[in-house]
C-alpha positions in Angstrom: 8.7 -27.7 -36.9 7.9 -31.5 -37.1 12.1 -32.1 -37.2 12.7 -29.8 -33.8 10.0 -30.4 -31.8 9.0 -34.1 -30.7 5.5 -35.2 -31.4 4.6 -35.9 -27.9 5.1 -33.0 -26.8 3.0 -31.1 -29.3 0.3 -33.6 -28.6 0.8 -33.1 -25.0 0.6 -28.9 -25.6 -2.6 -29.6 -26.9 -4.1 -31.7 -24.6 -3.3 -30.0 -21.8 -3.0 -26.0 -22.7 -5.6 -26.4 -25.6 -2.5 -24.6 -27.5 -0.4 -25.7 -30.9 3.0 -24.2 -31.8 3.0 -22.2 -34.6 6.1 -22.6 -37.1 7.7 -18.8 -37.7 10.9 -17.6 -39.1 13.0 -16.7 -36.7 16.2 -15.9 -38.5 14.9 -13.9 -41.9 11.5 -12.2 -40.3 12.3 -11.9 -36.5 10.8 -8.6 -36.4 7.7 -10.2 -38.3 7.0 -12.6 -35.5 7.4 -9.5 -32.4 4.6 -7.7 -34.2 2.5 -10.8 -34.5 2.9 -11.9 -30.9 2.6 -8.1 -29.8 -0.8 -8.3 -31.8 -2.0 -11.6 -30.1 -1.4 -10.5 -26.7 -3.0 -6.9 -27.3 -6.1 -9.0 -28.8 -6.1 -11.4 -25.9 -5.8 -8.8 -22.8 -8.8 -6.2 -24.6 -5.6 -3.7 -25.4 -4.7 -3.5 -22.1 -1.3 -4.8 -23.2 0.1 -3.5 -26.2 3.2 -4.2 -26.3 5.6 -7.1 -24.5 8.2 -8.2 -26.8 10.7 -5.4 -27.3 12.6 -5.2 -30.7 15.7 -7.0 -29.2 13.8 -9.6 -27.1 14.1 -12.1 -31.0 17.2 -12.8 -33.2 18.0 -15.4 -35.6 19.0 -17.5 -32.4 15.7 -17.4 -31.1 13.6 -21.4 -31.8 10.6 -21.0 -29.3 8.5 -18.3 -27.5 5.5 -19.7 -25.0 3.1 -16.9 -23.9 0.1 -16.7 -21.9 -2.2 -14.4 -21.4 -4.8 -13.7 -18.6 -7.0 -10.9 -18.5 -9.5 -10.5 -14.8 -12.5 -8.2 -14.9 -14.2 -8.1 -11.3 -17.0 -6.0 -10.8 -16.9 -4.5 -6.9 -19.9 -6.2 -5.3 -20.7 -2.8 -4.0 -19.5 -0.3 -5.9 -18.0 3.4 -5.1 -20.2 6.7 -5.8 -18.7 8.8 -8.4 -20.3 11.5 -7.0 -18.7 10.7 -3.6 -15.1 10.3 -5.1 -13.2 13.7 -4.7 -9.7 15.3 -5.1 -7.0 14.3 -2.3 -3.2 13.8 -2.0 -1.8 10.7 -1.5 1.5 10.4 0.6 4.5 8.4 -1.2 6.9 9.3 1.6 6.3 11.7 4.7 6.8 14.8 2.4 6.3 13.7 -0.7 2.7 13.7 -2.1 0.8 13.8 -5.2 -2.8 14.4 -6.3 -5.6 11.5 -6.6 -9.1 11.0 -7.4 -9.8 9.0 -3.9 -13.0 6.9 -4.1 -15.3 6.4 -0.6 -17.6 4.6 0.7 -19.1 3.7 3.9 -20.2 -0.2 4.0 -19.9 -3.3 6.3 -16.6 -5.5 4.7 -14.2 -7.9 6.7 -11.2 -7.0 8.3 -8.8 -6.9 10.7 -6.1 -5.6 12.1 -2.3 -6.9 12.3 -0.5 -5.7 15.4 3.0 -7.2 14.9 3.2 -5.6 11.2 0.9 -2.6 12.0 -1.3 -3.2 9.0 -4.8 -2.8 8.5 -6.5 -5.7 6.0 -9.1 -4.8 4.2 -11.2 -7.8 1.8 -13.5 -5.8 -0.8 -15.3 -9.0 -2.2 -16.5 -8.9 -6.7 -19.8 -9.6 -7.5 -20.5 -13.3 -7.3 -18.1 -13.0 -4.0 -15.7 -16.1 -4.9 -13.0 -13.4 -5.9 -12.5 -10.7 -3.3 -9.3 -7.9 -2.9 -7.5 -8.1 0.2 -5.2 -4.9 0.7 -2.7 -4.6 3.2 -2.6 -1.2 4.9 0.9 0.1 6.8 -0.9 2.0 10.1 0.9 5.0 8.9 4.1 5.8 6.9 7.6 5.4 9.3 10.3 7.2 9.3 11.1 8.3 5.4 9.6 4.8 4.6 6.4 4.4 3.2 6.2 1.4 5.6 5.6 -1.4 2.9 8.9 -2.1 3.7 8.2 -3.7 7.3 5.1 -5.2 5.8 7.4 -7.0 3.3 9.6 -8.1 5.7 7.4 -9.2 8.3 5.1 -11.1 5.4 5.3 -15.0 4.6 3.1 -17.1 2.4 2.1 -19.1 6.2 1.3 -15.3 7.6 -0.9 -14.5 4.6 -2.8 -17.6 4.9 -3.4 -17.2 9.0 -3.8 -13.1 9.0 -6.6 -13.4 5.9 -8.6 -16.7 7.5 -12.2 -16.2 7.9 -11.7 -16.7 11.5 -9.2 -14.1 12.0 -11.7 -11.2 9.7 -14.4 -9.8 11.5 -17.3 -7.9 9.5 -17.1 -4.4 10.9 -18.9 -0.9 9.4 -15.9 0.9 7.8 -15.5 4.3 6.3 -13.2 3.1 3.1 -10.7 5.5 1.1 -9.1 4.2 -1.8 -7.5 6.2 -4.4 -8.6 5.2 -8.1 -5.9 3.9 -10.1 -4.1 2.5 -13.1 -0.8 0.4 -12.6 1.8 -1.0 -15.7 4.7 -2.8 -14.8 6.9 -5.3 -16.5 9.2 -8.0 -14.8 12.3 -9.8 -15.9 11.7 -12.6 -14.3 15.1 -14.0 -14.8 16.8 -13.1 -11.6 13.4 -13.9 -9.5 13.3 -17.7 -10.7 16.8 -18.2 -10.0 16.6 -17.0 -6.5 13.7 -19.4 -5.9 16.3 -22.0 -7.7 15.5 -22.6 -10.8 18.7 -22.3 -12.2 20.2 -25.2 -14.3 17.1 -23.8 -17.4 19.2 -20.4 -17.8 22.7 -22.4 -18.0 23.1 -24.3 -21.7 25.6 -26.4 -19.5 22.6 -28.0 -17.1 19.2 -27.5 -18.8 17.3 -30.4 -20.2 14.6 -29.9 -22.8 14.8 -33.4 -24.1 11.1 -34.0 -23.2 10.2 -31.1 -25.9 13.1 -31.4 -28.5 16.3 -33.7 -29.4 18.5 -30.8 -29.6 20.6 -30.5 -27.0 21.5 -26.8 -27.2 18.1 -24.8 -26.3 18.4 -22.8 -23.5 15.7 -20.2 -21.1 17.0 -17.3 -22.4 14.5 -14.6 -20.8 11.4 -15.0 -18.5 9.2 -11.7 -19.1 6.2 -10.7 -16.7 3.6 -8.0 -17.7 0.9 -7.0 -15.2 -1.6 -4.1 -16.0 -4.5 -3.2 -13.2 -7.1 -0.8 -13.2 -9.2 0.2 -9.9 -12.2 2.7 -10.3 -15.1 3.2 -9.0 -17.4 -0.2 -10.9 -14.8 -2.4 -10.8 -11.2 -3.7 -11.1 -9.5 -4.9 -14.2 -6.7 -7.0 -13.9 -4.4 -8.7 -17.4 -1.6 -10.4 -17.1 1.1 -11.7 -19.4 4.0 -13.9 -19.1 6.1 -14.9 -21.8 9.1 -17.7 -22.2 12.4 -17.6 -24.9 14.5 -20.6 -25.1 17.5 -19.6 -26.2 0.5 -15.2 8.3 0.0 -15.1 12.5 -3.1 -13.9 13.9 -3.9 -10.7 15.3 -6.2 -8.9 17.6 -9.4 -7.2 16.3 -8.8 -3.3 17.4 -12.5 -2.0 16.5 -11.0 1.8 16.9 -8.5 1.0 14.3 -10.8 0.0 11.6 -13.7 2.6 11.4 -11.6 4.1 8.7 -9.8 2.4 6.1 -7.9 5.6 4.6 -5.4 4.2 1.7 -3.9 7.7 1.6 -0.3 5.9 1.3 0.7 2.9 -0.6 -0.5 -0.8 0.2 -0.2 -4.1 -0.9 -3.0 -6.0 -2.8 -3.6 -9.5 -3.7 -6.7 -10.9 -5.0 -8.2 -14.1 -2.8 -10.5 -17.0 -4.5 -13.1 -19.2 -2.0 -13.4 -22.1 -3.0 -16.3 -23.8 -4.1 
């Protein structure tokens, strides 16, 4: 370990991500080392995660693997009824549905509605309130669309900021309909960074990892992102897992379109922090 890695930057792993490197064998007990960090990441996200290194992800080429783990438990700061939450269909597309527990209830929240991208937003805040959900309704599903489509395009980190400001939400008394649910996905993140330019640490010709080792041969091989969420009727639960190889404008208030908030169709959520 001592040999490949420099000292500083073991130090400086320390010191900064309260984190040492572990030495493993990649080359005689690859297979070893996946169930070990499968096991570490399935302690560290309360098994919500099982599994994010697949049996092909380490080989004898393999000489580090960074992971991180986050796991977000926020309990709704008032929560759905399970005795109000009843069977519906939720639309995917215009004729294509499926069947969902949908949770209600009737409560004063913030919101406001977005007339160039014909959304509805919606902040449910978590108990403490300095962690909130905002979701972004589509008015209704266009065309064979399910409309998350314009919302996409139309959305820009500046938009978010200016469509979600305090200024722009107005507490109103809304009728809310969301359907309870459980979402896994997992991201190669390869093709994402590279868009957003990070390019030369995927190319052995251009990357630079002389700040972490003198050999000049290590290379990001694979970028992996795991999310996992969970919305019920007490609370959502939110883990996160991202693992490393080297080798908006504002809109008019429309009272009449926000006494319901009916998520009969997909949305986008994001989770917003106030600060202190």
């Amino acid at each position: 370990m001592c040999r490949l890695w420099f000292q500083e930057f073991l130090i400086q792993s320390k010191k900064h991500y309260s984190t040492e490197l572990e030495s493993v064998d990649f080359k005689t007990r690859s297979e070893e080392v996946r169930i070990d960090v499968n096991n570490w990441v399935q302690q560290h996200t309360p098994g919500n995660i099982t599994e994010v290194v697949d049996e092909d992800d380490l080989n004898e080429l393999t000489r580090l693997v960074l992971f991180t783990a986050t796991h977000f438990r926020g309990s709704w700061i008032k929560d759905f009824s399970w005795s109000e939450t009843y069977d519906a269909q939720f639309w995917l597309k215009k004729n294509d549905s499926k069947a969902v527990k949908m949770m209600k209830q009737e409560e004063d929240f913030a919101c406001t509605f977005i007339e160039e991208a014909n959304c509805k937003i919606l902040e449910m805040p978590y108990s403490g309130e300095e962690v909130s959900m905002l979701i972004f309704l589509p008015a209704e599903i266009e065309d064979d669309t399910t409309g998350l489509e314009k919302l996409e395009k139309e959305l820009t980190y500046k938009k978010f900021v200016a469509w979600t400001h305090p200024g722009k939400m107005q507490t109103c008394y809304i009728d809310v309909r969301l359907p309870r649910f459980t979402l896994e996905e997992t991201y190669d993140l390869n093709t994402v960074l590279s868009s957003m330019s990070m390019v030369d640490v995927f190319d052995h010709t251009k990357c630079d990892f002389s700040g972490m080792s003198g050999h000049k041969d290590l290379v990001l091989s694979k970028v992996i992102h795991k999310a996992f969420v969970k919305v019920h009727e007490k609370a959502t639960e939110a883990t996160f897992e991202a693992i490393g190889g080297c080798e908006l404008q504002s809109g008019k208030i429309r009272r009449g379109n926000l006494r319901y908030f009916i998520a009969d169709h997909p949305s986008s959520s994001s989770s917003d922090i106030t600060p202190p």
